[in-house]
Each structure stands twice: as structure tokens, then as C-alpha cells.
mmCIF file of the N, C-alpha and C atoms, coordinates in Angstrom:
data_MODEL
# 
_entry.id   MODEL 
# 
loop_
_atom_site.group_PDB 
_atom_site.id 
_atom_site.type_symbol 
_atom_site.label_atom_id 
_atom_site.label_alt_id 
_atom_site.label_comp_id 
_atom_site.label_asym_id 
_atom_site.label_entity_id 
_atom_site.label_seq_id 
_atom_site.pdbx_PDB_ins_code 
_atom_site.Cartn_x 
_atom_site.Cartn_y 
_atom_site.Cartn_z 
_atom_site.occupancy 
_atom_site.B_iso_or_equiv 
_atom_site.pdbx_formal_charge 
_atom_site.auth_seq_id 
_atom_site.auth_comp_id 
_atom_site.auth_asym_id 
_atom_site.auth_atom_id 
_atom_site.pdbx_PDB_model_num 
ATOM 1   N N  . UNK A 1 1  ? 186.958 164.103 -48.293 1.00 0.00 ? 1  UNK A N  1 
ATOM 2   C CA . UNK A 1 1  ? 185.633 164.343 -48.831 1.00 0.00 ? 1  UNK A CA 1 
ATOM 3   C C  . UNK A 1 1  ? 184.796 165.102 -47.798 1.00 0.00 ? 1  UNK A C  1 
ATOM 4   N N  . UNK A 1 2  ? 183.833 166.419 -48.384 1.00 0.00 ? 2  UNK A N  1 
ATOM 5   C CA . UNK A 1 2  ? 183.216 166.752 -47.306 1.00 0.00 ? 2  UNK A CA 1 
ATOM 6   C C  . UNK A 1 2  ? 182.012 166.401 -46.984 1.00 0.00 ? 2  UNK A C  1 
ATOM 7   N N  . UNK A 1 3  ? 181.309 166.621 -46.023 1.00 0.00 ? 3  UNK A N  1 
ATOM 8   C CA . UNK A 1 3  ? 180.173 165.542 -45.287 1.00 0.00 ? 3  UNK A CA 1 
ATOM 9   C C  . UNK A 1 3  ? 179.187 166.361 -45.684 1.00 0.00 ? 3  UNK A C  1 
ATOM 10  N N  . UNK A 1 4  ? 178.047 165.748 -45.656 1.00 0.00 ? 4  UNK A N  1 
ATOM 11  C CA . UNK A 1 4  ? 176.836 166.443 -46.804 1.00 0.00 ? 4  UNK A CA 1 
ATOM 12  C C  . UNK A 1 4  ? 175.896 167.357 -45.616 1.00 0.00 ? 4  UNK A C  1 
ATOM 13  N N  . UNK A 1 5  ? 176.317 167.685 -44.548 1.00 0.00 ? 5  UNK A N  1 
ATOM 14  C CA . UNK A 1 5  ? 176.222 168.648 -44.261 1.00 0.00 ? 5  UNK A CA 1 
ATOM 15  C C  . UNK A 1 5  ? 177.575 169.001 -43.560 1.00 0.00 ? 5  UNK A C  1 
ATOM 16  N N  . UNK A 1 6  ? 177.728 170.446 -44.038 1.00 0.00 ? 6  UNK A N  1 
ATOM 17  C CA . UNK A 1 6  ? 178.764 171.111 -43.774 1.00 0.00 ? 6  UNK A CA 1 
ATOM 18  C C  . UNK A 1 6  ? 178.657 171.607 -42.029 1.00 0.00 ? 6  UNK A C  1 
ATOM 19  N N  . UNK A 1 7  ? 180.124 171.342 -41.254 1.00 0.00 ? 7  UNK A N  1 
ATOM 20  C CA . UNK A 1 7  ? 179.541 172.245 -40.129 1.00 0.00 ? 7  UNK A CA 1 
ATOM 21  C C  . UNK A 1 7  ? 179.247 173.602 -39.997 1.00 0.00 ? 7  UNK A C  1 
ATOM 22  N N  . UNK A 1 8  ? 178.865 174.145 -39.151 1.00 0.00 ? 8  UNK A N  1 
ATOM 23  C CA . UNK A 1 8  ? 178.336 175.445 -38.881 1.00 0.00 ? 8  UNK A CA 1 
ATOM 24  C C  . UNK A 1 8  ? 176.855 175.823 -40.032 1.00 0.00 ? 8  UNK A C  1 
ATOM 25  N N  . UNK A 1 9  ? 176.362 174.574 -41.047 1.00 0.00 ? 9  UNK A N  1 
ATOM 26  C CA . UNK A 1 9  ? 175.320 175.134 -41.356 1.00 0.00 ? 9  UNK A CA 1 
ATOM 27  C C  . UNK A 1 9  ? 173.383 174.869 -40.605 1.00 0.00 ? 9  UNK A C  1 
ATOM 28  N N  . UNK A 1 10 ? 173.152 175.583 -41.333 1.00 0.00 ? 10 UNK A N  1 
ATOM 29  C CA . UNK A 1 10 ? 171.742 175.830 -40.681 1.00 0.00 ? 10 UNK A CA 1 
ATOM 30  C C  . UNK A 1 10 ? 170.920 174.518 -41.075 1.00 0.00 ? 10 UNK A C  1 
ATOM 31  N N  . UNK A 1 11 ? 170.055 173.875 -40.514 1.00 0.00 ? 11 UNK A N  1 
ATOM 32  C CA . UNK A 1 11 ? 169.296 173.030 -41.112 1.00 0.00 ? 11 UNK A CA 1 
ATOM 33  C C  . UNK A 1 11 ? 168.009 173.472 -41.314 1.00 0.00 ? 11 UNK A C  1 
ATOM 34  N N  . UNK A 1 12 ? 166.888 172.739 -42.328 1.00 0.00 ? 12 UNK A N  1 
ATOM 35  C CA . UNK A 1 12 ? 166.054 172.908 -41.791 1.00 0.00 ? 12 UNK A CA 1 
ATOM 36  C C  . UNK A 1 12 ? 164.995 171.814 -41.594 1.00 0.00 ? 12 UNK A C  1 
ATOM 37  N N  . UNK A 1 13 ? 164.084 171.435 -40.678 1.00 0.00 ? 13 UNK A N  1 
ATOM 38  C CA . UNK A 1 13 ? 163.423 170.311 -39.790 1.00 0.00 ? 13 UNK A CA 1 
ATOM 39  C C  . UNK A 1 13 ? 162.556 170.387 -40.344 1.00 0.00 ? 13 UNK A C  1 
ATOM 40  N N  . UNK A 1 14 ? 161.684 169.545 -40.846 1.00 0.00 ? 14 UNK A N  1 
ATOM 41  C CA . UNK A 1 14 ? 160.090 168.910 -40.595 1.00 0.00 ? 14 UNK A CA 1 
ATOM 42  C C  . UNK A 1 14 ? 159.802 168.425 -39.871 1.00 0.00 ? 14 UNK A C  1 
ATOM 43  N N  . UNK A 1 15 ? 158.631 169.032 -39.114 1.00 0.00 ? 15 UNK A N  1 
ATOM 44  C CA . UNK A 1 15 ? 158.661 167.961 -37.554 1.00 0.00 ? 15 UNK A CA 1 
ATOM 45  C C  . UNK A 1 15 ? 157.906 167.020 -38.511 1.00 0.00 ? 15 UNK A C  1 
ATOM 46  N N  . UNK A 1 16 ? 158.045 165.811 -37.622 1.00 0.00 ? 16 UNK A N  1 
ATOM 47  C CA . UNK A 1 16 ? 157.654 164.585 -37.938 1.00 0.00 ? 16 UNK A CA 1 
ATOM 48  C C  . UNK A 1 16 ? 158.412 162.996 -36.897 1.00 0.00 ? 16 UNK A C  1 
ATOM 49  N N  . UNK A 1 17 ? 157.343 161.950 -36.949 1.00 0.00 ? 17 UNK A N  1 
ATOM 50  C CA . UNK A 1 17 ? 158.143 161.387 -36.190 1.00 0.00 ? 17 UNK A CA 1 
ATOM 51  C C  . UNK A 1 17 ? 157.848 160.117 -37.220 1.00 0.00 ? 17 UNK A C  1 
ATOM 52  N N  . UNK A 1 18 ? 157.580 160.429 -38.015 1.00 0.00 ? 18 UNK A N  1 
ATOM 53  C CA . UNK A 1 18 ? 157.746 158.750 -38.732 1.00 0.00 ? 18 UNK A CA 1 
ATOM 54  C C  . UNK A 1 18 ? 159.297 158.894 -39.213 1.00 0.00 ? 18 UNK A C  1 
ATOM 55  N N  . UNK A 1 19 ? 159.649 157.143 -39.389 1.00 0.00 ? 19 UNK A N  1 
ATOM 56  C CA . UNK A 1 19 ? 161.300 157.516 -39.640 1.00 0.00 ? 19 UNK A CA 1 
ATOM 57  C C  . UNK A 1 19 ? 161.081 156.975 -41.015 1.00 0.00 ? 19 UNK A C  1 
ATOM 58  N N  . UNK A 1 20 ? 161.892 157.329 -42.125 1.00 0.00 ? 20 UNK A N  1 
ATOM 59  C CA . UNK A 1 20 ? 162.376 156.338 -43.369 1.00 0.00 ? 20 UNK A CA 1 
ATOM 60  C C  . UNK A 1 20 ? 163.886 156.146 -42.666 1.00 0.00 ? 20 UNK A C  1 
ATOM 61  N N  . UNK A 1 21 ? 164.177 154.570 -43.089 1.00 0.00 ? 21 UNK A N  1 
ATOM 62  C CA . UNK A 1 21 ? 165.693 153.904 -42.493 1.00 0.00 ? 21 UNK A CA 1 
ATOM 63  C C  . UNK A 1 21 ? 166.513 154.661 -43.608 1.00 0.00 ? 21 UNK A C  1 
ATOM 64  N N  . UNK A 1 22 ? 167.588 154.935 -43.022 1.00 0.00 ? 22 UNK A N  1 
ATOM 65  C CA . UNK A 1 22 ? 168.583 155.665 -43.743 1.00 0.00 ? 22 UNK A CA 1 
ATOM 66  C C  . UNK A 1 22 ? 167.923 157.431 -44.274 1.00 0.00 ? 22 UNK A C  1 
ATOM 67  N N  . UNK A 1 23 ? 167.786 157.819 -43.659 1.00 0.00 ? 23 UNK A N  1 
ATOM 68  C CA . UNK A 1 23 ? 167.082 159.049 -43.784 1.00 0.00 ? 23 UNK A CA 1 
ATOM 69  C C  . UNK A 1 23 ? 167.990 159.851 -42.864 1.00 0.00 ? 23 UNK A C  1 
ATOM 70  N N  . UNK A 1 24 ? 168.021 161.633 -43.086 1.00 0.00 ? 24 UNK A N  1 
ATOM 71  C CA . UNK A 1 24 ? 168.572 161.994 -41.632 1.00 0.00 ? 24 UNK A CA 1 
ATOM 72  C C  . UNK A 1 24 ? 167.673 163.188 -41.006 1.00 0.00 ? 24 UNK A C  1 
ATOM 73  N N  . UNK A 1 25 ? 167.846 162.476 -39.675 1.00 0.00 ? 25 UNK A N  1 
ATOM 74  C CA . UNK A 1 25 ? 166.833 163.533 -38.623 1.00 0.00 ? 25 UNK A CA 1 
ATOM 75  C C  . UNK A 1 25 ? 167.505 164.291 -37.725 1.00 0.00 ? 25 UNK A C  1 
ATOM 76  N N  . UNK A 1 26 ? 166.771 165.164 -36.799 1.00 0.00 ? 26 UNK A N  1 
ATOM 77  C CA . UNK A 1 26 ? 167.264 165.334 -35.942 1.00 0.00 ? 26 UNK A CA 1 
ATOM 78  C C  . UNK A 1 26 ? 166.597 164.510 -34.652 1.00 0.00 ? 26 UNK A C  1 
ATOM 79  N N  . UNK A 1 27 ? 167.469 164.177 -33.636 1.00 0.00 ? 27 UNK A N  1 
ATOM 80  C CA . UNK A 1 27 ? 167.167 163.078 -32.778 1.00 0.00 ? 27 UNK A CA 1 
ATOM 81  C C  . UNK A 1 27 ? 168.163 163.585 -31.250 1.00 0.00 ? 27 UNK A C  1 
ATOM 82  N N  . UNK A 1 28 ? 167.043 163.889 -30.726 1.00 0.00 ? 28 UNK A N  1 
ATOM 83  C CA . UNK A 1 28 ? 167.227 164.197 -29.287 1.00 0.00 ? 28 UNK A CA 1 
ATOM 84  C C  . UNK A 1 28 ? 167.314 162.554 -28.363 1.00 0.00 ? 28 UNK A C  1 
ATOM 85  N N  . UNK A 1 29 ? 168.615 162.762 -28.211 1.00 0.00 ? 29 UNK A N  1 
ATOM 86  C CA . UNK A 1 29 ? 169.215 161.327 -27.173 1.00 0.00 ? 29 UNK A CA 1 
ATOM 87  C C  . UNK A 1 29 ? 170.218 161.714 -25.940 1.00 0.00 ? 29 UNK A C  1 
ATOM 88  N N  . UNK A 1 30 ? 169.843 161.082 -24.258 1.00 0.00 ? 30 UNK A N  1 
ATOM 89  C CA . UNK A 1 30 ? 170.898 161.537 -23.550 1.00 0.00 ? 30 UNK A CA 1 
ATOM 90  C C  . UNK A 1 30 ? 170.983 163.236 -23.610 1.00 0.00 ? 30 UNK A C  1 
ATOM 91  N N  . UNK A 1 31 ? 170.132 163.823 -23.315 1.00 0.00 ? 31 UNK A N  1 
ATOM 92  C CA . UNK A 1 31 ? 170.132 165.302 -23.230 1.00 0.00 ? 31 UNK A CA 1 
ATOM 93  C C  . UNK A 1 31 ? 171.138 165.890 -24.742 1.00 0.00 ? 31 UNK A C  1 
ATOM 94  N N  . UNK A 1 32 ? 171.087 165.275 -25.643 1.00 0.00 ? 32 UNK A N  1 
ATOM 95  C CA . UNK A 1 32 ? 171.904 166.057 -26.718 1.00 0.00 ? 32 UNK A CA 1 
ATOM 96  C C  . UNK A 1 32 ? 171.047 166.132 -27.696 1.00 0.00 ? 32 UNK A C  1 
ATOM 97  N N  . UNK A 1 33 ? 171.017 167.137 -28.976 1.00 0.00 ? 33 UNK A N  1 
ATOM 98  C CA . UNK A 1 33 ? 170.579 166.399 -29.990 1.00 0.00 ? 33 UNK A CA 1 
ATOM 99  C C  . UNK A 1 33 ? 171.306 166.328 -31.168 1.00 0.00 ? 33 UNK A C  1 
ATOM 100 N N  . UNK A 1 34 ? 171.151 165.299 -31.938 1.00 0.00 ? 34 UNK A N  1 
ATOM 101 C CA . UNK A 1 34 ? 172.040 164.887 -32.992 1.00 0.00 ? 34 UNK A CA 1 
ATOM 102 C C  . UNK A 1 34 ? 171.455 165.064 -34.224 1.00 0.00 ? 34 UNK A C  1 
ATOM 103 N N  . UNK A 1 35 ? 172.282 164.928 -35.250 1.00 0.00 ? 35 UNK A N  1 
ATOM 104 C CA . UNK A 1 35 ? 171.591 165.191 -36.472 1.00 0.00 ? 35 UNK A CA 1 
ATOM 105 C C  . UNK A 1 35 ? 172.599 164.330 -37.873 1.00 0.00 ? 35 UNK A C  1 
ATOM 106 N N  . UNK A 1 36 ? 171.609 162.921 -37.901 1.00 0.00 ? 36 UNK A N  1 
ATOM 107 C CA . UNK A 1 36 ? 172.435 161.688 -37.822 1.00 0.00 ? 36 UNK A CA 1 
ATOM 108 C C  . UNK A 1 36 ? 171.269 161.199 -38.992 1.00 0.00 ? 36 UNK A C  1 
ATOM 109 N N  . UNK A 1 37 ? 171.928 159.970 -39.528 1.00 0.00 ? 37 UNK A N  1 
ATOM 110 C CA . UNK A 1 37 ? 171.302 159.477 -40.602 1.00 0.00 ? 37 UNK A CA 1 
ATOM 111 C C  . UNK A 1 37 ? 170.651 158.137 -39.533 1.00 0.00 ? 37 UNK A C  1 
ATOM 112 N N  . UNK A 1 38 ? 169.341 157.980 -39.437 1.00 0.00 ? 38 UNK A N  1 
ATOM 113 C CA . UNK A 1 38 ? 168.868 156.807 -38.347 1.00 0.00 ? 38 UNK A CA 1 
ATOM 114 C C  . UNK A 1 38 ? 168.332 155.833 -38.956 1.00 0.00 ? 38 UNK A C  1 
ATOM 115 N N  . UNK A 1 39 ? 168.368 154.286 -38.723 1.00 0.00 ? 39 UNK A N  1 
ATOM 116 C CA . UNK A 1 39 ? 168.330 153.317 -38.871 1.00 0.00 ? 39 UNK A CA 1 
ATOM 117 C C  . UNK A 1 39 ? 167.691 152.370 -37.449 1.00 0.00 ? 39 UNK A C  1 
ATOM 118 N N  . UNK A 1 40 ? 166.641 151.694 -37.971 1.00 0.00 ? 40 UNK A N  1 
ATOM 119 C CA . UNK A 1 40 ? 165.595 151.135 -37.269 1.00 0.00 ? 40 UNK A CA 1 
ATOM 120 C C  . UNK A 1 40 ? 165.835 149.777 -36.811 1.00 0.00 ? 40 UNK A C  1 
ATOM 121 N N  . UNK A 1 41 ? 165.883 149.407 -35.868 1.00 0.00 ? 41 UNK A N  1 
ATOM 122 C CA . UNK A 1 41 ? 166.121 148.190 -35.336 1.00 0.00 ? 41 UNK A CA 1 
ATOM 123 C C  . UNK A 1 41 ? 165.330 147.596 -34.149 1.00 0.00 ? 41 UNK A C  1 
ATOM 124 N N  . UNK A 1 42 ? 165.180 146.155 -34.097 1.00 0.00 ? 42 UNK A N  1 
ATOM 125 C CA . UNK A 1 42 ? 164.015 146.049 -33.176 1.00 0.00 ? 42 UNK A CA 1 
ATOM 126 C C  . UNK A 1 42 ? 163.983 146.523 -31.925 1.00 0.00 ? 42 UNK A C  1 
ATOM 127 N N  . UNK A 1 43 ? 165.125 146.628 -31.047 1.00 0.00 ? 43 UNK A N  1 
ATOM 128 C CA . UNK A 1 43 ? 165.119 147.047 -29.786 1.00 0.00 ? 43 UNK A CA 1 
ATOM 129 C C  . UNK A 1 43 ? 166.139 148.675 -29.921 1.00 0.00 ? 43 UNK A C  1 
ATOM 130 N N  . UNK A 1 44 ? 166.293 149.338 -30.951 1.00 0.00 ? 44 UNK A N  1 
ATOM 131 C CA . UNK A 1 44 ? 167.251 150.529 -30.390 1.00 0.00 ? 44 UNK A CA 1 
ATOM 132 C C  . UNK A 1 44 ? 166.947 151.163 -32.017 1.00 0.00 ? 44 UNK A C  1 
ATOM 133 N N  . UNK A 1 45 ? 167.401 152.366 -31.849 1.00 0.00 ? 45 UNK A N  1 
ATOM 134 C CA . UNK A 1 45 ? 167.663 153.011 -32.721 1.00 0.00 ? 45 UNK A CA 1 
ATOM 135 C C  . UNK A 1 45 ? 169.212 153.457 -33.143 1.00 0.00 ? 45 UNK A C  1 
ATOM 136 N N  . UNK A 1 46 ? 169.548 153.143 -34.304 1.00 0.00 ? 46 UNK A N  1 
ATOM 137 C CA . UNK A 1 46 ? 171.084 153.414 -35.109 1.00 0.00 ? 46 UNK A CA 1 
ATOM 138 C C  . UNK A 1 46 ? 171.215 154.528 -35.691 1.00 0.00 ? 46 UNK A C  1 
ATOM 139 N N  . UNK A 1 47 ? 171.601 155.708 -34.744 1.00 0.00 ? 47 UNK A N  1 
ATOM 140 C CA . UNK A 1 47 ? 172.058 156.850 -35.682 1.00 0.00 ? 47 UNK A CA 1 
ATOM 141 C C  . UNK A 1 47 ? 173.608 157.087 -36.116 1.00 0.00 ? 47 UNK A C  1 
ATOM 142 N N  . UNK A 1 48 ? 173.643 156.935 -37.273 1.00 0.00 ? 48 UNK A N  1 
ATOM 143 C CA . UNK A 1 48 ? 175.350 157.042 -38.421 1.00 0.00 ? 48 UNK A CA 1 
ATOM 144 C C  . UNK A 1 48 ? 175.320 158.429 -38.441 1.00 0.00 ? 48 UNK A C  1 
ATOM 145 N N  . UNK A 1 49 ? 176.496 158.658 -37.856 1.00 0.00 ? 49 UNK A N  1 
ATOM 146 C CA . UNK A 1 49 ? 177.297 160.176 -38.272 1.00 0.00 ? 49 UNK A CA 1 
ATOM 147 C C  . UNK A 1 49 ? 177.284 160.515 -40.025 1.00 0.00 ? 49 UNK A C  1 
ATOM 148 N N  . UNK A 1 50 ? 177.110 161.728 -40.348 1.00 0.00 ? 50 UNK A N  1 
ATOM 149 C CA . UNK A 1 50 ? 177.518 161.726 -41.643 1.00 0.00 ? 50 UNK A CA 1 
ATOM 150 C C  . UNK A 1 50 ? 178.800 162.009 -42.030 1.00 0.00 ? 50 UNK A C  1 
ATOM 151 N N  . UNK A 1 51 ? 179.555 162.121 -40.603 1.00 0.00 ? 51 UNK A N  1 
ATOM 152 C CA . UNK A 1 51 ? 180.997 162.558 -40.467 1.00 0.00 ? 51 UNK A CA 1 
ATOM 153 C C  . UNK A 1 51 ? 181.770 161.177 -40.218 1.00 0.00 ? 51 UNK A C  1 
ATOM 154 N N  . UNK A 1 52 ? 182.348 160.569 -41.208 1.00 0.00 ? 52 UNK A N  1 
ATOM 155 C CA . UNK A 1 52 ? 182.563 159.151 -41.166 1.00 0.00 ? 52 UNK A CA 1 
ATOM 156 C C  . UNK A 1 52 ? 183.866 159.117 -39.997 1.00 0.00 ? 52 UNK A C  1 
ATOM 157 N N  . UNK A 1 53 ? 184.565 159.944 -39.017 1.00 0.00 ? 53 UNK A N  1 
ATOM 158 C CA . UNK A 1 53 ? 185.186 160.267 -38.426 1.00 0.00 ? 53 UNK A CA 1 
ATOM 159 C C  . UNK A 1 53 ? 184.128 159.898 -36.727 1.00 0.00 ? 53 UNK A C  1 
ATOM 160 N N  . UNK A 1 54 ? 183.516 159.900 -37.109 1.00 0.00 ? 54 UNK A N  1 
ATOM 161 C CA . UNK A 1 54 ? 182.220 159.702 -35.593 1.00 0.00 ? 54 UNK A CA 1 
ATOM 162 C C  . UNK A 1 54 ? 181.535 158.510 -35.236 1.00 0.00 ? 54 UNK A C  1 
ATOM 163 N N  . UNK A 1 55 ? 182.113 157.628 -34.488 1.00 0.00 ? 55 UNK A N  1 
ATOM 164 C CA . UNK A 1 55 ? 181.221 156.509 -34.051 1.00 0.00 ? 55 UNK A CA 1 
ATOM 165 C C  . UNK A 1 55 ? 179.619 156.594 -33.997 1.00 0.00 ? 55 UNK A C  1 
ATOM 166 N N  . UNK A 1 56 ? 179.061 155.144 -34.859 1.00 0.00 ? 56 UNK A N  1 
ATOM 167 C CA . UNK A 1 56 ? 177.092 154.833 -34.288 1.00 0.00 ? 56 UNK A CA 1 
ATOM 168 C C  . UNK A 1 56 ? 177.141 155.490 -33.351 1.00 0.00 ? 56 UNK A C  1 
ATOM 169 N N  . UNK A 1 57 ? 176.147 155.573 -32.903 1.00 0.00 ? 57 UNK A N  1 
ATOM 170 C CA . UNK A 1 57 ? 175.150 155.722 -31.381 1.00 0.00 ? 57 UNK A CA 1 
ATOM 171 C C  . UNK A 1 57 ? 174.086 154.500 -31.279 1.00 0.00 ? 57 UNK A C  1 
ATOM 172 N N  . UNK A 1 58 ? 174.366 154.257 -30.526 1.00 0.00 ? 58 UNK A N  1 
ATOM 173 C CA . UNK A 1 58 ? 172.646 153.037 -30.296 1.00 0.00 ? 58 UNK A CA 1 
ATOM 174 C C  . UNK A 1 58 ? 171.896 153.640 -28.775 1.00 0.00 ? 58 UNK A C  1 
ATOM 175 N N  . UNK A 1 59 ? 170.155 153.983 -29.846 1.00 0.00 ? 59 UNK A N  1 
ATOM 176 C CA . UNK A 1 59 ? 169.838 154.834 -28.821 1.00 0.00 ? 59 UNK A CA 1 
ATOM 177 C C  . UNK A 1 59 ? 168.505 153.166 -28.490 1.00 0.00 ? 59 UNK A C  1 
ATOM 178 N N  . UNK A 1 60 ? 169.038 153.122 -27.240 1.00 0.00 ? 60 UNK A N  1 
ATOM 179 C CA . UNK A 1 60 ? 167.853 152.168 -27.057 1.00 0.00 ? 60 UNK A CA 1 
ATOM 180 C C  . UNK A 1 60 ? 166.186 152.773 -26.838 1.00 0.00 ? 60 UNK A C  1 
ATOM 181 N N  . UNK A 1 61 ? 165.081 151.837 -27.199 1.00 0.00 ? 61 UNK A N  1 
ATOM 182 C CA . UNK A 1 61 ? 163.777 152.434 -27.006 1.00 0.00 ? 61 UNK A CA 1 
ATOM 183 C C  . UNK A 1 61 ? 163.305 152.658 -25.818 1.00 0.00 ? 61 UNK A C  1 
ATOM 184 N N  . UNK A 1 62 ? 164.000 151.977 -24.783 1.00 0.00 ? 62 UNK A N  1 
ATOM 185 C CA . UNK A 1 62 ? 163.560 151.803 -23.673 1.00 0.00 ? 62 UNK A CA 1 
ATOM 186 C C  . UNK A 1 62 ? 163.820 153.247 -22.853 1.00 0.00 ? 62 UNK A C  1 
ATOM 187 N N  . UNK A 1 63 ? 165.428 153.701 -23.567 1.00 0.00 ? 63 UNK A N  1 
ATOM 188 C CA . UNK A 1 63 ? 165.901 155.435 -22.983 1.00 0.00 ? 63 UNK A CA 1 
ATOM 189 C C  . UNK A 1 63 ? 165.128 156.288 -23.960 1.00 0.00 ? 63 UNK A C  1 
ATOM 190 N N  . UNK A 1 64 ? 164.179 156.266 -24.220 1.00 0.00 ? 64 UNK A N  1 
ATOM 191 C CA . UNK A 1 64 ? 163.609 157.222 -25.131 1.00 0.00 ? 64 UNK A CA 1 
ATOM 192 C C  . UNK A 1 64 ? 164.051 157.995 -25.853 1.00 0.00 ? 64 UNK A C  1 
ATOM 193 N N  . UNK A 1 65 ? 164.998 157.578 -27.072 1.00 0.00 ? 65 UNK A N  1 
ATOM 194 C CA . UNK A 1 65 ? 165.508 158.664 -28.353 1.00 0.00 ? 65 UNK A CA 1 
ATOM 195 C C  . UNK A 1 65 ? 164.339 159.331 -28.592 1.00 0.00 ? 65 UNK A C  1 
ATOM 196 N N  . UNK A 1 66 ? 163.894 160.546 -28.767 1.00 0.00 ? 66 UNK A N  1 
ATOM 197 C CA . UNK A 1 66 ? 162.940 161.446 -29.614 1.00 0.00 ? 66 UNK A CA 1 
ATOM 198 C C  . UNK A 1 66 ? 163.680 161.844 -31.097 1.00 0.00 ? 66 UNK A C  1 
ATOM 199 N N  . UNK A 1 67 ? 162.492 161.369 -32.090 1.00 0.00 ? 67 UNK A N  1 
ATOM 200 C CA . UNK A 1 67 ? 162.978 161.748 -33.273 1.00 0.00 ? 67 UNK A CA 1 
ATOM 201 C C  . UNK A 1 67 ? 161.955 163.468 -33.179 1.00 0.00 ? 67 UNK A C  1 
ATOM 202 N N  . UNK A 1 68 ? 162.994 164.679 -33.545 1.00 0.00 ? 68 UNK A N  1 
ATOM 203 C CA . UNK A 1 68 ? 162.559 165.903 -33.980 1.00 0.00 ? 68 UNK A CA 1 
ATOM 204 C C  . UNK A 1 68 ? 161.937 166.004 -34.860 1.00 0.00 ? 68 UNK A C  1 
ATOM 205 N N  . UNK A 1 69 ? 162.418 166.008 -36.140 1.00 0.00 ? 69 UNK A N  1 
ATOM 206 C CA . UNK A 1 69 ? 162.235 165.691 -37.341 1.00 0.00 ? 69 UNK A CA 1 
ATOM 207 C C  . UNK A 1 69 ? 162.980 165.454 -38.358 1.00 0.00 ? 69 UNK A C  1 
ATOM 208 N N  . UNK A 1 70 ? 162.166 165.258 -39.603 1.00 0.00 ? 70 UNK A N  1 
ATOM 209 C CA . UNK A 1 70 ? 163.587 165.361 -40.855 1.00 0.00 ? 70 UNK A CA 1 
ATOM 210 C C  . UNK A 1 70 ? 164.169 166.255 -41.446 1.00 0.00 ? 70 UNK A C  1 
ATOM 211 N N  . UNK A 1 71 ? 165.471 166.161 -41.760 1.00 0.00 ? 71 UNK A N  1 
ATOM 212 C CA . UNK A 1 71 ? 166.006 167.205 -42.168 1.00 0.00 ? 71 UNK A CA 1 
ATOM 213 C C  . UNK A 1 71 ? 165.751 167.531 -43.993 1.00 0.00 ? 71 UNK A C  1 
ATOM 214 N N  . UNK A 1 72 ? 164.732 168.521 -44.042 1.00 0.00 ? 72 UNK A N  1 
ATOM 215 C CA . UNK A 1 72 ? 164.836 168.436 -45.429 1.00 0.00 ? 72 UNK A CA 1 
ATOM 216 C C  . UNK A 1 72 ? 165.737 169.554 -46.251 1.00 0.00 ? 72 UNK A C  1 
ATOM 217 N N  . UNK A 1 73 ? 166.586 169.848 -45.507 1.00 0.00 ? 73 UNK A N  1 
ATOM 218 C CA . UNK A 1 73 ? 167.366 170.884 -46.700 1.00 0.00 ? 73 UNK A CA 1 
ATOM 219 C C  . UNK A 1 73 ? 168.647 171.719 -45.487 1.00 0.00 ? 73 UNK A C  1 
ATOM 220 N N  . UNK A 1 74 ? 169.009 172.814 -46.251 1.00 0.00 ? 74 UNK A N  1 
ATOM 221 C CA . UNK A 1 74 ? 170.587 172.891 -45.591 1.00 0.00 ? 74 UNK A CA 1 
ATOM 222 C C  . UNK A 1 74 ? 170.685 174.258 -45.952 1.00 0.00 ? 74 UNK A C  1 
ATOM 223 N N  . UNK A 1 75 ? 171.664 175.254 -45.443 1.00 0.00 ? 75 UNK A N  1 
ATOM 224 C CA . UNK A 1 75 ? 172.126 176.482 -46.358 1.00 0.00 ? 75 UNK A CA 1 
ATOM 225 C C  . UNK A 1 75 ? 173.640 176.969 -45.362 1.00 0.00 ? 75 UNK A C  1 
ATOM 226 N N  . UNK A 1 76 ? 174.437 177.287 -45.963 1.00 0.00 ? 76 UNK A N  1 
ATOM 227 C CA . UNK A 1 76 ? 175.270 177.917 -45.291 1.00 0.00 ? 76 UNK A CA 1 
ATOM 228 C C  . UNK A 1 76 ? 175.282 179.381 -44.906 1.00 0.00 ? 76 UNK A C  1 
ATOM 229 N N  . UNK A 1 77 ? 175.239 179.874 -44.031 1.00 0.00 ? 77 UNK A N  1 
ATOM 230 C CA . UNK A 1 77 ? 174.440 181.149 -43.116 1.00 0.00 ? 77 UNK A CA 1 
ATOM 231 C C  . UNK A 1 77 ? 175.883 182.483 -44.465 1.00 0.00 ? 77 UNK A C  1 
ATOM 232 N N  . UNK A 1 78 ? 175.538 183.712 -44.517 1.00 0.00 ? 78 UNK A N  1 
ATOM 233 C CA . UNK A 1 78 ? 176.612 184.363 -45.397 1.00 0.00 ? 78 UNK A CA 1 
ATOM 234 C C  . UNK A 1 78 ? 177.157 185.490 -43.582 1.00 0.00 ? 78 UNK A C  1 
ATOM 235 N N  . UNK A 1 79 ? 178.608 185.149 -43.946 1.00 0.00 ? 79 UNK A N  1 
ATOM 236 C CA . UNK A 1 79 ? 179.161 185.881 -42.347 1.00 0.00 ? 79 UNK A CA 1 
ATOM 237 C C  . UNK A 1 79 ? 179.207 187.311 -43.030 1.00 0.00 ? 79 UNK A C  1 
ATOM 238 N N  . UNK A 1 80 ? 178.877 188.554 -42.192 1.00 0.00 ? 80 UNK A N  1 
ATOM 239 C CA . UNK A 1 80 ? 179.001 189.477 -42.600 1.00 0.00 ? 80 UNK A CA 1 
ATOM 240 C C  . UNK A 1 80 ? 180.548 190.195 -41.986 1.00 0.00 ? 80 UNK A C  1 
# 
């Protein structure tokens, strides 16, 4: 099955930092940023791969995950 975002496509962000649980953002953690479905918890943040092939992440609050924003939409770029 393929993952509801495809790799190599483009996203596009709303900045924003409020989260809805089970939502997907982009989320700068550990100098990377990810782009993960996040889930709220009292001491950390749970970002789920949408690539069921990819372990959680638990970004604790204390290491400061930054939520970017949400991802509201997708397109696959056309290769010329």
C-alpha cells in the first residue's frame, strides 16, 4: 500500500503551532525535520511515520521539538 504522501513529493505547510492529535506536521527535532503524523502526550511528543516501515520518534518537551506547521495538501512535482 502506498503512504499518503508519496516520496519525492512537495508539501505544502501552514505555519502554525497549534497541534490537532493525529494530524500531520512538519516538526523540526534533533537538527532534522520530519513530516510525521504527531500525537500529544504529557511529557513528549509522538510523531508516527506515515511509512508504516519507520519507527515512533518520542520528541521530549524538554529537547524542544518545534512544530513548523501543518501539512495541508501535497502534489507530485511533473519531471521534465
Amino acid at each position: 500500500m502506498e503512504s499518503e504522501l508519496p516520496d519525492r513529493d512537495v508539501v505544502l505547510i501552514k505555519h502554525s503551532t497549534n497541534i490537532e492529535d493525529g494530524q500531520i506536521y512538519a516538526v523540526e527535532f534533533n537538527n532534522q525535520t520530519y513530516v510525521k503524523k504527531v500525537y500529544l502526550h504529557k511529557t513528549y511528543l509522538r510523531l508516527v511515520s506515515i511509512n508504516k516501515k519507520y519507527d515512533d520518534i518520542y520528541a521530549p518537551y524538554e529537547e524542544n521539538p518545534r512544530i513548523i506547521g501543518k501539512i495541508v495538501g501535497n502534489f507530485t512535482p511533473i519531471e521534465e
